[in-house]
C-alpha positions as CSV (number, residue, x, y, z in Angstrom):
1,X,50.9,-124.7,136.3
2,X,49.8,-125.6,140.0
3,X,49.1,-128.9,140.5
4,X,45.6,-128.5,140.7
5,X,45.2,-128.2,137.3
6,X,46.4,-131.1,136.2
7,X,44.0,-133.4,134.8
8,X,43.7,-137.2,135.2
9,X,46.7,-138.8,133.2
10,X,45.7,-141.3,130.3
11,X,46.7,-144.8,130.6
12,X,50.2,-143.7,129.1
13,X,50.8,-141.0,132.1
14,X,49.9,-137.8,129.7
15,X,48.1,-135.1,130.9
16,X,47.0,-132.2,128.7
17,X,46.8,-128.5,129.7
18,X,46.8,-125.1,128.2
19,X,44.7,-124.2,124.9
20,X,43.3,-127.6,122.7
21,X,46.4,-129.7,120.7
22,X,44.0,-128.8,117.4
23,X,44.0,-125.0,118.0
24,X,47.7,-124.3,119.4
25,X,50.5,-123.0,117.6
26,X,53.1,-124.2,119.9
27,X,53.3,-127.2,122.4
28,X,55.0,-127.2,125.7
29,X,56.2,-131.1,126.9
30,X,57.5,-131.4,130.1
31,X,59.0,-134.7,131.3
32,X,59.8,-134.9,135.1
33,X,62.7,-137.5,136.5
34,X,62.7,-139.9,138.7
35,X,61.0,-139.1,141.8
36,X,59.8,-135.7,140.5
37,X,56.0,-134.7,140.9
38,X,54.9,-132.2,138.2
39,X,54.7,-129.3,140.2
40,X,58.5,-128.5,140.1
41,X,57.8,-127.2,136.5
42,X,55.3,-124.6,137.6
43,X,58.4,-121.5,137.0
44,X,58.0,-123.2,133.3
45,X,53.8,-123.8,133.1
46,X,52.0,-120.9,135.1
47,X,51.1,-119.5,133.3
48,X,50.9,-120.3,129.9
49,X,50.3,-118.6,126.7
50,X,47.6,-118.0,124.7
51,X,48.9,-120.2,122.1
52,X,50.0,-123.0,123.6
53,X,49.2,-126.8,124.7
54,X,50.5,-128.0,127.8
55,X,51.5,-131.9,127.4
56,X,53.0,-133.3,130.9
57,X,54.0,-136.8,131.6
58,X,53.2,-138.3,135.1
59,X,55.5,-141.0,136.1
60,X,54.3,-143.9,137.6
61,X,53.2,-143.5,140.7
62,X,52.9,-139.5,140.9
63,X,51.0,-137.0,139.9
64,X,47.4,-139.2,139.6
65,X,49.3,-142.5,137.9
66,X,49.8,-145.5,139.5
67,X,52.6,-147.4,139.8
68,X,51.2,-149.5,136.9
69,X,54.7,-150.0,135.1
70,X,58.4,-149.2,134.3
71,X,59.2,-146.1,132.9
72,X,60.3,-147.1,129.0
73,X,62.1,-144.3,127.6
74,X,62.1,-145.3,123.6
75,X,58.5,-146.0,123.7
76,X,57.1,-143.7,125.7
77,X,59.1,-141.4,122.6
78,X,57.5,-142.7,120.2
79,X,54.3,-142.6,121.4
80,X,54.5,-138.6,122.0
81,X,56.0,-138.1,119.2
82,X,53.1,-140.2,117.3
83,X,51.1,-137.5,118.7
84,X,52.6,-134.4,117.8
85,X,53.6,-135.4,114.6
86,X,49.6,-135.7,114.0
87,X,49.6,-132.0,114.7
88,X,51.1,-130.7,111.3
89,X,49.7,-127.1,112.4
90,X,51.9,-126.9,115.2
91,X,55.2,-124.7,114.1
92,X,56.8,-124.9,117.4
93,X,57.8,-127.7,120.1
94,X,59.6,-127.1,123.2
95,X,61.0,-130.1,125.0
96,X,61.6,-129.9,129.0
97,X,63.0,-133.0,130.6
98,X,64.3,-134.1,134.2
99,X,67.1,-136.8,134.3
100,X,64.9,-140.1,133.2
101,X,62.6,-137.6,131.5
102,X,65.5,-135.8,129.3
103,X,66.5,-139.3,127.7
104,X,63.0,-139.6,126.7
105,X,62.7,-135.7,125.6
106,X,66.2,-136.7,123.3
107,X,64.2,-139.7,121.7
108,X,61.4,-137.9,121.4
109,X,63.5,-134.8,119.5
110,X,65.1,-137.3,116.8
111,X,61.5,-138.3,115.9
112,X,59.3,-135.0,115.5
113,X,58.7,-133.7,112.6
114,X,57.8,-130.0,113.0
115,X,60.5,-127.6,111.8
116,X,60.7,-125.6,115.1
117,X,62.3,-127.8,118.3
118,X,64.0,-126.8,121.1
119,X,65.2,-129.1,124.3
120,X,66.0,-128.1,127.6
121,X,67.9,-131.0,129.3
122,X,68.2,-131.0,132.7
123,X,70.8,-133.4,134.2
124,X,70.4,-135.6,132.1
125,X,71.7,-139.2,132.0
126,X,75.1,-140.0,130.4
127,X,74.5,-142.9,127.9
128,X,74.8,-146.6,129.4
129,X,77.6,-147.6,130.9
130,X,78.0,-143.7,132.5
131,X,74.7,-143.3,133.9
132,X,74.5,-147.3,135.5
133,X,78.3,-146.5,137.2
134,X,77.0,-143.5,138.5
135,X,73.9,-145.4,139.9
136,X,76.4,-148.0,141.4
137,X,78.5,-145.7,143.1
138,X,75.2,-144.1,144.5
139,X,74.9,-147.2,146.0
140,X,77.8,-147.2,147.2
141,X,77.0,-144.2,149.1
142,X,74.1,-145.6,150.7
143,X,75.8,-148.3,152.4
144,X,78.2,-145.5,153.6
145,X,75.3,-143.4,154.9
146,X,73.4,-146.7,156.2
147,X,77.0,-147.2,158.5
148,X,77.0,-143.6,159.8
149,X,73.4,-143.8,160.9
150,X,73.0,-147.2,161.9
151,X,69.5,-148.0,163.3
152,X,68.4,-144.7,161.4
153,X,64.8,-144.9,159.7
154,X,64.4,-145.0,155.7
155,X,63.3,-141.0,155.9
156,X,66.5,-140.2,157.4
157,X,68.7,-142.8,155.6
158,X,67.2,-141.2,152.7
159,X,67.1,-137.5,153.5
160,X,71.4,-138.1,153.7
161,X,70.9,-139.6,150.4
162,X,69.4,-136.5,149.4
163,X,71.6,-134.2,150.2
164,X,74.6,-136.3,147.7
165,X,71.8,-135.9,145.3
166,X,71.7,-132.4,145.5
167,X,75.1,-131.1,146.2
168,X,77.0,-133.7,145.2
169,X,79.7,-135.8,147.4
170,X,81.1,-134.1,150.5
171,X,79.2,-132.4,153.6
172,X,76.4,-130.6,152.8
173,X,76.3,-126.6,154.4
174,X,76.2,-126.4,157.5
175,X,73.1,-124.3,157.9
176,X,70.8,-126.4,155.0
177,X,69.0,-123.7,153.0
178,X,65.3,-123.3,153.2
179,X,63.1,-123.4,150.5
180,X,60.2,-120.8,149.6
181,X,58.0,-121.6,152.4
182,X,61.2,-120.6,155.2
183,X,61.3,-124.8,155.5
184,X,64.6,-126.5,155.0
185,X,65.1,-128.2,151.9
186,X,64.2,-132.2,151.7
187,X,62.7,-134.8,149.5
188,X,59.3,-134.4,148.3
189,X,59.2,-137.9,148.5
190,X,60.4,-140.7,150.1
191,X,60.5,-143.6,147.8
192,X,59.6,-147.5,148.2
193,X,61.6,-149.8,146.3
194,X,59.3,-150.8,143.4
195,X,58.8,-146.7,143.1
196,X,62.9,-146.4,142.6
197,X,62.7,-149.9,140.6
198,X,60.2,-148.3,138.1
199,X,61.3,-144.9,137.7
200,X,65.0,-145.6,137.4
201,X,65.6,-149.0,135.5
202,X,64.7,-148.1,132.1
203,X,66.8,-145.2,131.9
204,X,70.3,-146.8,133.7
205,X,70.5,-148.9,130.7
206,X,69.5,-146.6,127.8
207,X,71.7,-145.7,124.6
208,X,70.4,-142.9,122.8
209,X,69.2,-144.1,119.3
210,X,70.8,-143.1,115.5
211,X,67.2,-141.0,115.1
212,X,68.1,-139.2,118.3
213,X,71.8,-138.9,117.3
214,X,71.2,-136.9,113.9
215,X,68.0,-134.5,114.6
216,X,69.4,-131.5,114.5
217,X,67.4,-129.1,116.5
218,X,69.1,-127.3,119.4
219,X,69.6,-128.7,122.9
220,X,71.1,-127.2,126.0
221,X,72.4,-129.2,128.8
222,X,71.0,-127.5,132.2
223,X,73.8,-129.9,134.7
224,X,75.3,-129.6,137.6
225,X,78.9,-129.3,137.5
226,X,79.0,-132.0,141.3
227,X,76.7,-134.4,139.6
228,X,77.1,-137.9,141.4
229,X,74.3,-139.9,138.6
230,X,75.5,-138.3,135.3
231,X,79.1,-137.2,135.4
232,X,79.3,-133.5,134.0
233,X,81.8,-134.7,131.6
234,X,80.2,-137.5,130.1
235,X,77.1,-135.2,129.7
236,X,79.8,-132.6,128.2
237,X,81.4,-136.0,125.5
238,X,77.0,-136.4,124.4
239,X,76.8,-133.2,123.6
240,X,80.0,-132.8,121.1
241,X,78.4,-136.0,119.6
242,X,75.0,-134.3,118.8
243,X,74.1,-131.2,116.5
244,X,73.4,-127.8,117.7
245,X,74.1,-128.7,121.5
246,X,75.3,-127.1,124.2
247,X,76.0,-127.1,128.1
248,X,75.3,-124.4,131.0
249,X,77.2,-126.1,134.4
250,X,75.8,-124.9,137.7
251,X,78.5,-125.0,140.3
252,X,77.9,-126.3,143.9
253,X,75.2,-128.4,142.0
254,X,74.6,-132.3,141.9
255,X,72.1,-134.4,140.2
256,X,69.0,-131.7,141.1
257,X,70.1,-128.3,140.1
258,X,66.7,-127.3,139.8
259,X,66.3,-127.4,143.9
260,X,66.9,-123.8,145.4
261,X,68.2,-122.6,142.2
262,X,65.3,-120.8,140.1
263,X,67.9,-119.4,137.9
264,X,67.4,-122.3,136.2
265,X,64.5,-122.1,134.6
266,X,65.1,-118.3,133.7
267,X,68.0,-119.5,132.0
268,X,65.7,-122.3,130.0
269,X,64.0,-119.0,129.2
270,X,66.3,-117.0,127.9
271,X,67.3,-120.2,125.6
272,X,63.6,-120.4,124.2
273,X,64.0,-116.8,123.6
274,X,67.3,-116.8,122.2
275,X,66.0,-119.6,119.8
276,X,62.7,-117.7,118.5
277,X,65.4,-114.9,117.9
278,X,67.6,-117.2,115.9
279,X,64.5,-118.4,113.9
280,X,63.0,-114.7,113.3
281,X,66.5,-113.6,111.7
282,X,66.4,-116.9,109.6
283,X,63.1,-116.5,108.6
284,X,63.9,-112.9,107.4
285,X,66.8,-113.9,105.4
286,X,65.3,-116.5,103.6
287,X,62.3,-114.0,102.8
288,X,64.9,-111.3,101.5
């Protein structure tokens, strides 16, 4: 969905798209990360089916919000949730999350009630302590960037910064790919500090909850095998500990395998499809 369709978020960042919550037989939530406007899920909203409604989560500051207030992971779940669960009608939920977004898409998972749930998380954070290392140690390579480019501006300093984020440590290419538009890749955005404050404290301190723990619907881990915030192995450890889960690594990849890899989100999919496939067979035996 481009971004001119989005709607104005509520006062809890929510934006809804696609047929009416009352008359749709499946729901689509996306949850961007940190930093992430909405418009990286277009491969995964435009367009949409017949039958479905479109519920996307603008962080603060993006996307129409305003930087009105940390992002809260558990009780921004359990307000969705709250919501969906009103929608008894609905036999299918998909869950799409982004880093920050895929800790609140796991909460949000352990809390729905409607039989049919799938979640597509895409580096997602490594429970507290992992994930709050793997933001220290990304300090850490600011302060080496800051030395090699001293007197640099904050769009540069940051556009370095990038490039760890999205192949992980060690030099970049030399030639930096371009993206669709024959530009080389860079950040969207270039944060301020409150923006980084808000969009990343909540989730360096999160633990996921028992209700997330035991839901049993599937998951599959979308990571980057070079990922500098959420170390592939820790992400590899969460899923062993939950039902039904599984991981596809992208090699070459850090913290934002999304980013000149649409492959991606043909492989999120094939899981959806792979899913309704699972449930169709199940279905059948149960009727037999």
């Amino acid at each position: 969905m481009s971004e001119k369709g989005h709607s104005t978020p509520d006062t809890a960042g929510l934006i809804w798209a696609g047929v009416p919550l009352a008359d749709a037989a499946r729901v689509l939530v996306i949850v961007p990360g940190a930093l992430t406007p909405l418009r990286v899920f277009d491969p995964l909203t435009d367009p949409v089916s017949s039958d479905t409604a479109l519920l996307l989560l603008a962080f603060p500051g993006l996307d129409g919000r305003p930087l009105d207030r940390p992002v809260r992971v558990r009780e921004t779940a359990r307000h969705v949730a709250r919501i969906l669960n009103g929608a008894p009608h609905v036999s299918r939920i998909d869950l799409v999350g982004l880093s920050a977004g895929a800790a609140i898409c796991l909460e949000i998972r352990g809390r729905l009630t409607c039989p049919r749930v799938t979640l597509a998380a895409i580096s997602a954070p490594a429970p507290c302590p992992r994930v709050l290392f793997g933001v220290m140690r990304m300090g850490a390579d600011l302060i080496a960037i800051l030395r090699e480019n001293m007197g640099a501006s904050w769009t540069v300093i940051w556009h370095h910064l990038f490039l760890v984020l999205l192949f992980g440590r060690g030099a970049p290419p030399a030639t930096l790919p371009k993206d669709d538009s024959g530009r080389p890749v860079g950040p969207s955005i270039t944060p301020t500090p409150k923006l980084l404050l808000y969009h990343g404290a909540g989730t360096a301190l999160w633990r996921p909850s028992s209700a997330a723990l035991r839901a049993r619907s599937p998951v599959c881990f979308f990571h980057g095998a070079r990922d500098t915030v959420s170390p592939a192995n820790a992400i590899a450890r969460l899923a062993r500990r939950l039902n039904a889960a599984e991981v596809q690594l992208y090699q070459d990849r850090g913290h934002l395998p999304h980013v000149l890899n649409p492959v991606l989100f043909t492989d999120i999919r094939r899981f959806w499809r792979a899913q309704k496939r699972h449930w169709a067979i199940e279905a059948g035996e149960k009727e037999s």
